[in-house]
Every structure is written in C-alpha cells, then in structure tokens.
N, C-alpha and C positions, 0 to 999 in steps of 0.2 A: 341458297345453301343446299347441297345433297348429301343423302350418304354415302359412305364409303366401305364396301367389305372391310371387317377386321385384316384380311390379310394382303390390303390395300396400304392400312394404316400406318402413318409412320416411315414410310418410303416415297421417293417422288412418281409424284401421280403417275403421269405421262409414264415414262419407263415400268412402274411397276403392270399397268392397264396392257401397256405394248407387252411384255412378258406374259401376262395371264392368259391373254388372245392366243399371243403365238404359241403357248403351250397346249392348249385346247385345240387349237387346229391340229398339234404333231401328234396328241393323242388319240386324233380322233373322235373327236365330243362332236367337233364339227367336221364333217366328210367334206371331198372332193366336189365340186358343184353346187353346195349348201349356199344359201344367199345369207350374207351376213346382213340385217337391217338394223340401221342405227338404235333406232328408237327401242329395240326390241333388246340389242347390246347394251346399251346405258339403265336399260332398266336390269339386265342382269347383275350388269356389276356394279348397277348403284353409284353411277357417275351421271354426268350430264351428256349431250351429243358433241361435245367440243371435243375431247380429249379422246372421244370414240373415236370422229373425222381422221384425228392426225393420227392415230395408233396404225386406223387403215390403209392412211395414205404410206408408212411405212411398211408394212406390213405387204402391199404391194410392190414397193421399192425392193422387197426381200425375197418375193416371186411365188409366195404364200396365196395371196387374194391376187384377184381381178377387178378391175372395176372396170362397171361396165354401163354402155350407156341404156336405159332404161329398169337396169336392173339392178343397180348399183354393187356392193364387193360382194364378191364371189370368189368360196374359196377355191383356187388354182386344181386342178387335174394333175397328177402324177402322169408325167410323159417319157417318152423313150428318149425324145428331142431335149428336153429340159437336161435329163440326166446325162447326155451324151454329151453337151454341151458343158454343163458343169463341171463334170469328171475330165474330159480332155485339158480346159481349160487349168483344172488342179495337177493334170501331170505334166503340164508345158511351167506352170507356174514354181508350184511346192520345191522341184528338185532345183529351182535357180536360189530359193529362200533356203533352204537344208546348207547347197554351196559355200552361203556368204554370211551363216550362222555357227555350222559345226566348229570351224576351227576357233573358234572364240567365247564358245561354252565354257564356261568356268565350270569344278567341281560343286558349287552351290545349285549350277543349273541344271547340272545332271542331276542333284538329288530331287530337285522339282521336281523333272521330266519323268524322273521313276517313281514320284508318289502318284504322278496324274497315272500312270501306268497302273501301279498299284490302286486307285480308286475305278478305273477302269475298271480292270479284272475284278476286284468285289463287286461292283455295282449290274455284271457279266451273270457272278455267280448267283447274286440276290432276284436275277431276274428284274432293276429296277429300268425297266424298257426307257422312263422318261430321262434318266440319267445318260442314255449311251451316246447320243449325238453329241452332246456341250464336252462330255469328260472324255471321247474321239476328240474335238476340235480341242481343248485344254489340251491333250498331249502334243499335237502336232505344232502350235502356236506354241509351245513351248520349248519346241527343238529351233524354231524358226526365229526368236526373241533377242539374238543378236543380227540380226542381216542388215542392219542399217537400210533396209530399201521402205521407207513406209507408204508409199503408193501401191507395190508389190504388196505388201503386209494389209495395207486395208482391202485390197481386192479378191486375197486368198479367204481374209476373216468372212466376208459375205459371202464367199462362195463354201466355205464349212456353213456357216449359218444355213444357204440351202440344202445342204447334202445332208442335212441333220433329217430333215424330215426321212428322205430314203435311207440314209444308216438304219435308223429303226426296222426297216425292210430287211434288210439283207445280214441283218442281226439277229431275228427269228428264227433264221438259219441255224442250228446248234453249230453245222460242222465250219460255218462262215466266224461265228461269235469265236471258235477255238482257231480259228487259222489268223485269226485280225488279233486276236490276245498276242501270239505264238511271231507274227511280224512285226507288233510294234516291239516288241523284246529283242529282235533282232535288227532292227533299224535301231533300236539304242543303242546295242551294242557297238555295232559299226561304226557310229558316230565316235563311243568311247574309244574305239580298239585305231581312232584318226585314219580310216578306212572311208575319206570324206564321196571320193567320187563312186566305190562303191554303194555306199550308200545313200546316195540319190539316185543312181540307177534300182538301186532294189525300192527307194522310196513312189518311185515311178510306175514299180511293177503293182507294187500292191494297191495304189487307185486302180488302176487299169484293171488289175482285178477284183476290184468293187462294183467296175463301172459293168463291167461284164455278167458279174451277180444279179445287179440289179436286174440290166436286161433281159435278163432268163427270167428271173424273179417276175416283174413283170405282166411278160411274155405267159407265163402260167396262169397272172390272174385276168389276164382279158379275157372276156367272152370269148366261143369259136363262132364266127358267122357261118349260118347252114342256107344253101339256096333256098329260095323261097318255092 
C-alpha cells in the first residue's frame, strides 16, 4: 500500500499521474534533457514504479520524453524538426476536419466553441501560462466535433497535445497571444457567416503562422556557435 498526493486522490490513478507528469514537464519544473528516474518520480508523487513505468511509456508516445537506452526517460528537446513536422502535418490535417464539421455545427455548437474562445482570451488576460495549450486545443476540437472522420480526429488530438508544449512559446509573445485571440474570432466567424472553404484556407494560414513563430522563437534562443 502507498501514498497518494491529496491531489491524486479520488481520480484514476494512471490518468490523474499521466496529467501531473505532463504538466510539469509543459511547465518546466522538469527542462528539456532532464533525466526522469523512476524511483526518484514515485517517490515524488507518492506512488509506486508501476504507474510511473506506463505514465512514461505514454508520455513518450506523446513526444514529451525519450527513452533511452542506458539512461532511461528523458525529457524530449524542443526542435525546429519536431515543430516543423507537427505544424505541417496540422495544416494538411485541421482544414480537411474544419471541411467536414463546419457545415453541420449546430447553434449549441457554436455557443461552445465561443465559451472555449471566451475562456481563452480570459485565461490570455490572467496570464494563466498553464491554461493556453488545452483551452487552444478545446477550441479547435471543437470547431472540428462534427467531421465524422475519427481516425483524422484522434491524429489531430495528439498532434494539439504536442503543440501544447510550444503554444506556451509563442504565447509569451504579447503581440502573438493578440493576433491568436484576434483569429480565432475570425475563423469563428467564418464558420458562422457558412464561408466554409474560406475558412479553412484562413484556418491553414494561422498554423502556418504559428509554425513560423515558433521557428523565429526558437531560432533566438539557441546559443550562437563562435569559432574556436
């Protein structure tokens, strides 16, 4: 029998441990290159190494950690590769879900889609950094919530779950956090005003230029190599 954090309790384990992890890593508790070690995670969070094992081995599945041999999980590097690959594969993606969802949005759905909007922009204004990835991915999956494609649908949802970590990047940005508020208001729109193929063309333009934020972004924080 182990303990459990209080804010463990009363949730299923597995899920609640996999969330705690991954938020830690998006926050930065645990940096890029940090070695996660079992024994050292179950004693933090006051679980056993079972439930640690499979948080990781998801948690890898998600492109968060590495595992590696000799050194076991390691959390992932922010890459130009990773993000280039993410971001493309979200603008070949999203605008075929936007397609084969918009026209079949109910009035209920748009009120959704514009409270996620609306908890967005508050969460923008509060500065609550850990909030902006999930309540990004909540709006978009919720424009996307008719598309009947769910193979399409679970490939987009992991690939938001990755993009969560770099959202937080390119959200630090003030004038990025006002122009990502300022488009999803206008891709809702669109949708509303059954302007379907423009708005998946414009839904395409704003990853693309996410994906290009980032890269700058980045690009700034790497070291400059100086000849030796």
């Amino acid at each position: 029998m182990f303990f459990v954090k209080p804010s463990i309790k009363h949730r299923t384990l597995s899920g609640a441990l996999l969330e705690e992890i991954r938020q830690d890593i998006l926050s930065g508790r645990y940096k890029a290159g940090t070695q996660l070690r079992q024994d050292a995670l179950a004693e933090s969070y006051g679980v056993s190494r079972i439930p640690i094992r499979e948080a990781l081995f998801q948690l890898e599945a998600a492109g968060l950690v590495k595992i590696m041999p000799q050194r076991g999980a390691v959390v992932s590097d922010l890459s130009r590769e990773e993000i280039e690959d993410v971001f493309q594969l979200r603008v070949l993606l999203e605008p075929r879900l936007l397609l084969a969802s918009a026209p079949h949005l109910t009035e209920g759905d748009y009120e959704r889609v514009e409270a996620k909007h609306a908890d967005y922009v508050q969460a923008i204004s509060a500065n609550a950094v850990n909030e902006y990835g999930q309540l990004n991915a909540d709006l978009h999956l919720a424009l996307y919530r008719r598309a009947n494609l769910p193979r399409t649908q679970q490939i987009v949802t992991s690939l938001l779950e990755t993009s969560d970590r770099y959202t937080r990047i390119q959200l630090s940005n003030a004038a990025a956090m006002q122009r990502a508020m300022a488009e999803h208001a206008e891709l809702i729109q669109l949708c509303r005003s059954r302007r379907y193929e423009s708005a998946a063309s414009f839904l395409a333009q704003h990853v693309a230029a996410v994906q290009n934020d980032l890269v700058m972004t980045l690009a700034m924080t790497e070291p400059v190599e100086t000849p030796a």
